[in-house]
matplotlib code that plots the C-alpha trace (Angstrom):
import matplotlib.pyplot as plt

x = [0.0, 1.7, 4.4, 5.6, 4.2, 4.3, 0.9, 0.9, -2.9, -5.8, -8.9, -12.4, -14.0, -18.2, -17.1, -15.6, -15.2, -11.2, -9.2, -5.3, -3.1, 0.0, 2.9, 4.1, 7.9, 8.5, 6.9, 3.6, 3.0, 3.3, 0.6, -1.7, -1.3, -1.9, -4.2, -8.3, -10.2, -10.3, -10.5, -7.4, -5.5, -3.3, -0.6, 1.6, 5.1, 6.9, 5.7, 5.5, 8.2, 6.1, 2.6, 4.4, 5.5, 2.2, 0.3, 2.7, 1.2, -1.5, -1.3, -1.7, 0.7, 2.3, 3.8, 5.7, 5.7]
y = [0.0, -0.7, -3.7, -4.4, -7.8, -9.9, -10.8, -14.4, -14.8, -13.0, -15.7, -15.2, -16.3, -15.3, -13.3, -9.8, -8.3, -7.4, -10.2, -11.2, -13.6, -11.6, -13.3, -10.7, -9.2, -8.6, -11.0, -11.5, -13.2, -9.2, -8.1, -10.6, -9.4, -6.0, -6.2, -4.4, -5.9, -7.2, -4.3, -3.2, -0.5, -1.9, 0.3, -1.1, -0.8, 0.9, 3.9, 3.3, 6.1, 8.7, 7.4, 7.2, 11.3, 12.3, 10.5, 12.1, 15.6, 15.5, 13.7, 10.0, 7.1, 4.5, 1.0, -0.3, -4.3]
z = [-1.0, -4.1, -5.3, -8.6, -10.6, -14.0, -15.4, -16.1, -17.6, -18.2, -17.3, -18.0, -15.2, -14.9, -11.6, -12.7, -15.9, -15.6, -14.2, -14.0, -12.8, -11.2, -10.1, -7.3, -7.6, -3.2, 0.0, -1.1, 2.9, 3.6, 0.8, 2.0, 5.3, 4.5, 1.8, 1.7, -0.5, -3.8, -6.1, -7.3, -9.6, -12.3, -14.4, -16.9, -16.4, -13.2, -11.2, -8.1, -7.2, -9.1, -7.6, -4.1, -5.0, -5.9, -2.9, -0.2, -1.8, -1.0, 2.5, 1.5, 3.2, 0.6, 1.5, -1.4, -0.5]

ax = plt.figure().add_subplot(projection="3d")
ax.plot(x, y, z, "-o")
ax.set_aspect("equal")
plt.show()
């Protein structure tokens, strides 16, 4: 799963040692409803098309929300 965001803020928080704020770009209702966990991937600037590409090579479904 993969949707396009701004980051807002970077807090420290005693909790995890990378954190950001992310306004999301899409329906965030659907990411929620679809999201696994809390760990998370970040990659500045856009690519999901290119990480969509690569997953469907080797077998992998991608949702763009």
């Amino acid at each position: 799963m993969g949707f396009k965001g701004r980051i807002l803020d970077s807090p420290s928080f005693p909790i995890c040692r990378s954190q950001v704020d992310i306004e999301v770009e899409g329906d965030w209702r659907e990411l929620l409803k679809e999201m696994r966990g809390f760990h998370w991937m970040i990659a500045y600037g856009d690519y999901l098309r290119e990480i969509g590409y690569a997953l469907s090579k080797i077998g992998i479904k991608w949702k763009v929300i």
